[in-house]
C-alpha positions in Angstrom: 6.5 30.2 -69.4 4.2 33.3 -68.6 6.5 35.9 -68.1 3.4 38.4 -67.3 2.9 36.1 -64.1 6.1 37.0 -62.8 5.7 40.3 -59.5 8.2 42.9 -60.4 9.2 45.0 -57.4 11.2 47.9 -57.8 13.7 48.4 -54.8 13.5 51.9 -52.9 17.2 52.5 -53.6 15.9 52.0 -58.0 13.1 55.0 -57.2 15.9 57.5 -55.7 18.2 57.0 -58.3 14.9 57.8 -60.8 13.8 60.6 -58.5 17.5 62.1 -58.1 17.9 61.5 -62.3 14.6 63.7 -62.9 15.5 66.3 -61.0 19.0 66.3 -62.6 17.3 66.2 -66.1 18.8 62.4 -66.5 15.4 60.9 -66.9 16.3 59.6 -70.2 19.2 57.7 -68.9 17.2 56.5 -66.0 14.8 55.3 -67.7 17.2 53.2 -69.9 19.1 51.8 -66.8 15.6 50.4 -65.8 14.8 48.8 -68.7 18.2 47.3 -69.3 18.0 45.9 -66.0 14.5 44.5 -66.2 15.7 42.9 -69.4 18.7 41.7 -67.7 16.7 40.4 -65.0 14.1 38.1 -67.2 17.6 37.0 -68.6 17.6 35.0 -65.4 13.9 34.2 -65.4 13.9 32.7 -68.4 17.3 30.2 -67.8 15.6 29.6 -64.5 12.9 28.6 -66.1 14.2 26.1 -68.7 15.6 24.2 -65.9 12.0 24.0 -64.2 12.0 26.3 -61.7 9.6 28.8 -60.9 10.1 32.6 -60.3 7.7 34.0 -57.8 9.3 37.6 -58.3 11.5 39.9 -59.6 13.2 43.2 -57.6 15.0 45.9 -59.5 18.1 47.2 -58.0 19.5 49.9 -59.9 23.0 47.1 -60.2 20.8 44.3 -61.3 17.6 42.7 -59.4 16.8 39.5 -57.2 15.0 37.0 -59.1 12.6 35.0 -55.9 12.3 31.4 -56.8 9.7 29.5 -55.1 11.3 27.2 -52.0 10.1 24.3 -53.3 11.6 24.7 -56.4 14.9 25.2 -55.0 17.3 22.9 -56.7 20.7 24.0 -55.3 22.4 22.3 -58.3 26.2 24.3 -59.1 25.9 23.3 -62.6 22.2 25.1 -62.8 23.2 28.2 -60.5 26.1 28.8 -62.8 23.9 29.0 -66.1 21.3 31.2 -64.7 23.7 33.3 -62.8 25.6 33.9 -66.4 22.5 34.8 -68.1 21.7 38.1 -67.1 25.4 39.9 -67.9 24.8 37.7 -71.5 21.7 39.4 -71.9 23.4 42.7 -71.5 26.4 41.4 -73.8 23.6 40.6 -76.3 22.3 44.1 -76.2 25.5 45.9 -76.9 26.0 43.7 -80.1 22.5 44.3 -80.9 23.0 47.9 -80.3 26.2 48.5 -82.2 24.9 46.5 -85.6 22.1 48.8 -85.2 24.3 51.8 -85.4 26.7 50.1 -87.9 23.9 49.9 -90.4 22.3 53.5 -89.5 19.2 52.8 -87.5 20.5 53.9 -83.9 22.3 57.3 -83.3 25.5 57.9 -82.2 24.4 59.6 -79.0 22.0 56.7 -78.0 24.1 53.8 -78.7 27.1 55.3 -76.9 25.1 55.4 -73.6 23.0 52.0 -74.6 26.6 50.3 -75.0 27.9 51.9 -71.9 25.4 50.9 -69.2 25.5 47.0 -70.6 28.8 47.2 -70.1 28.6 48.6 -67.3 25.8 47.0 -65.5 27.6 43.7 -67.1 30.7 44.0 -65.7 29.6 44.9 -62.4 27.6 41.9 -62.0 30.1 39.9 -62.9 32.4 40.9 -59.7 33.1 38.1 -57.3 30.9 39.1 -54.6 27.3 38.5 -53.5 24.9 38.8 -54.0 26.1 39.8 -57.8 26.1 37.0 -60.4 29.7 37.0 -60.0 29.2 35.7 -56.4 26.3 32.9 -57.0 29.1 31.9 -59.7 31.9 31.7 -57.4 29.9 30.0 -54.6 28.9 27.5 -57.2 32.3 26.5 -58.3 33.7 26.3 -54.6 30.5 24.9 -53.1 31.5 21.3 -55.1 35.3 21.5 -53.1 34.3 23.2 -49.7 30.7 22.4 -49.5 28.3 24.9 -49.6 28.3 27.1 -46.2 31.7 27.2 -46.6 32.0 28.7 -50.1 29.0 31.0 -49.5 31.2 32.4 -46.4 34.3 33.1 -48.9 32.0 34.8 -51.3 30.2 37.0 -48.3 33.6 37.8 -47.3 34.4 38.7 -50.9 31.4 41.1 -51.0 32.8 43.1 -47.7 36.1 43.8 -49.5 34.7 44.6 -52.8 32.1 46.9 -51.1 35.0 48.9 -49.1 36.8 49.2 -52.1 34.0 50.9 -54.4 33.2 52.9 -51.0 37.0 54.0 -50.9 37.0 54.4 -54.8 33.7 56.5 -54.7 34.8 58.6 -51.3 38.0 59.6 -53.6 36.0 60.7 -56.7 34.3 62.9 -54.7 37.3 64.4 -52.9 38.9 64.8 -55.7 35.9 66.8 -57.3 34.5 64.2 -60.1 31.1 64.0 -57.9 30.9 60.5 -58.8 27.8 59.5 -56.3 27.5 55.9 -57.9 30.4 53.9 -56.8 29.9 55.0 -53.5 26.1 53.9 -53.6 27.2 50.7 -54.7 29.3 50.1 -52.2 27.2 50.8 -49.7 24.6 48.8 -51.2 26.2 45.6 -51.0 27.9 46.5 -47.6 24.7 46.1 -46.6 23.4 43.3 -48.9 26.7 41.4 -47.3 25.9 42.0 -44.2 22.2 40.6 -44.7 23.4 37.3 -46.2 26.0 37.2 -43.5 23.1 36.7 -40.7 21.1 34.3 -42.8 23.4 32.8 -43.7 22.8 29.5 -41.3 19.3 30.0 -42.3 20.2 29.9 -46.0 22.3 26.8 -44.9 19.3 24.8 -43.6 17.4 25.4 -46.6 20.3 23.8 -48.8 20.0 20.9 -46.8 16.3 20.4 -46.7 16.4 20.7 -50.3 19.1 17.7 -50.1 16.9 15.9 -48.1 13.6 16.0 -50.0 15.0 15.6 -53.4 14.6 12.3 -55.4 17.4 12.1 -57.2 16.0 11.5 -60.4 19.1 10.6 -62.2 22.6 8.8 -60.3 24.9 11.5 -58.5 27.8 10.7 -57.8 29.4 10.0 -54.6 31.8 12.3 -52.0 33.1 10.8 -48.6 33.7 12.7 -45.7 36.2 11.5 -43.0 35.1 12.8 -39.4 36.2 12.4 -36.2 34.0 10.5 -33.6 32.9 13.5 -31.6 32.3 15.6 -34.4 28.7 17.6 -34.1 26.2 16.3 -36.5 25.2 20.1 -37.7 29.0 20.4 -38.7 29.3 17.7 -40.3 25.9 18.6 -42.3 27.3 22.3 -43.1 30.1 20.4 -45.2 27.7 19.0 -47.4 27.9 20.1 -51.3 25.6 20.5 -53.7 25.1 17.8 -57.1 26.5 15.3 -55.3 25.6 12.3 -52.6 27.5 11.9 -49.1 29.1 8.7 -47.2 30.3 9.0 -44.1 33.0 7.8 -42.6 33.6 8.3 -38.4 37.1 8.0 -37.5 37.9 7.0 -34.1 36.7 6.2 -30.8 36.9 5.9 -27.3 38.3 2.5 -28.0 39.5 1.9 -31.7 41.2 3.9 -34.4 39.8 2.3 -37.0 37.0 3.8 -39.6 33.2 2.7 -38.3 30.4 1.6 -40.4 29.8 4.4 -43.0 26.4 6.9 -42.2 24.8 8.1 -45.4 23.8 11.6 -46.4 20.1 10.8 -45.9 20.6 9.6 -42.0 22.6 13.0 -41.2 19.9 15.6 -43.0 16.8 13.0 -40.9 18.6 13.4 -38.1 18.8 17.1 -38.1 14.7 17.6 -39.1 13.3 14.7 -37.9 15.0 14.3 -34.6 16.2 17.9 -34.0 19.8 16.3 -33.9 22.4 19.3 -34.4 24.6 19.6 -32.0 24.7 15.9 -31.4 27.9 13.9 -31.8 27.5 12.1 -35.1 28.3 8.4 -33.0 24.7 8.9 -32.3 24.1 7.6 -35.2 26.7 4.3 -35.3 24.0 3.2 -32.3 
């Protein structure tokens, strides 16, 4: 892996917080937040890559970044998503025990390692918060896209991300009425209002790409199996959105006009054919018992 190949983008919001630092004579710390967060970005980059996937870029938030991988690499595997997720608040857990045996032994200052071990935290912690698009919430999505499927779970976590953004907006408007001046959390919060909000349109977008994924992988090694009961009129798009990652779907139609009994199962494959072959979304899924 060439980590040199990997685009770095820094985001607008990353340049204001360097530009407001400078002229606040914070440079120092600045520039430390930026490379702690690089490093905890390539944290990612590199557990991405292990598992084969290719990152087309990297953009620096000053919470984090967004590692890009290329669509066609896009695995949508829970167990994977988890691991990589994880990676990047290791990385800064790594640091601050790299950082404080560094002190310990007397090559690192006092001053240095303080603020060192109180970003990582920091920027660890804060990742780690149930919401998306923080490695917290591709971590939470992953556990409850295997139970709820994955639109499903990725609209729990984007509701998540709306609470926890009011509540650092609330906690940030409150530091600075109470005088602490405290700029950050109320940043934050805005920041992934926003970031919320964005995954909250795409969000059937981000669906669609789940599924085509489904439907062009190979399953190189045996999945196992997860039925679905539906009713006869359900729409074949709904049925599709409560699909689940790492795992292969049967079918089962309950009902009809004439019989309560279960029809002849439809497999996963059918459904996602069905919905880009045949443009098939809205579509009862007794189309397909024809």
């Amino acid at each position: 892996m060439n980590l040199f190949a990997v685009k770095v983008r820094v985001h607008p919001l990353f340049l204001a917080v360097l530009a407001l630092a400078a002229y606040a004579h914070y440079l120092d710390q600045a520039l430390m937040l930026f490379g702690i967060v690089l490093l905890h970005e390539f944290g990612h980059v590199v557990a991405a890559a292990r598992y084969g996937y290719k990152t087309e870029s990297v953009e620096l938030l000053p919470f984090g970044g967004v590692a890009s991988l290329g669509a066609r690499n896009l695995g949508w595997n829970s167990r994977h998503e988890t691991v990589i997720a994880i990676c990047g608040p290791l990385v800064n857990l790594l640091l601050t025990m790299a950082a404080l045996g560094l002190h310990v032994i007397g090559l690192v200052p006092e001053r240095f390692t303080n603020e060192f071990v109180t970003i990582n935290l920091t920027l660890g912690l804060f990742n780690l918060l149930p919401g998306l698009p923080l490695d917290g919430g591709r971590i939470a999505r992953a556990g409850l896209a295997l139970t709820r499927g994955y639109e499903a779970a990725t609209r729990v976590v984007t509701k998540m991300s709306f609470y926890l953004s009011a509540a650092l907006m609330i906690l940030g408007a409150l530091s600075l009425w109470l005088g602490y001046a405290d700029v950050g959390l109320l940043a934050l919060g805005i920041f992934l209002l926003f970031s919320a909000y964005t995954l909250h349109r795409h969000s059937r977008y981000d669906t669609l790409r789940f599924l085509d994924a489904k439907r062009r992988d190979q399953y190189a090694a045996p999945l196992p199996v997860r039925a679905l009961v539906v009713p006869y009129e359900a729409a074949i798009g709904d049925v599709a959105t409560a699909f689940a990652p790492g795992v292969y779907h049967i079918i089962y139609v309950r009902g009809s006009a004439h019989s309560d009994m279960l029809a002849e199962p439809v497999t996963e494959q059918r459904v996602l054919e069905a919905i880009f072959e045949r443009g098939m979304w809205t579509e009862s899924i007794s189309e397909l018992l024809l």
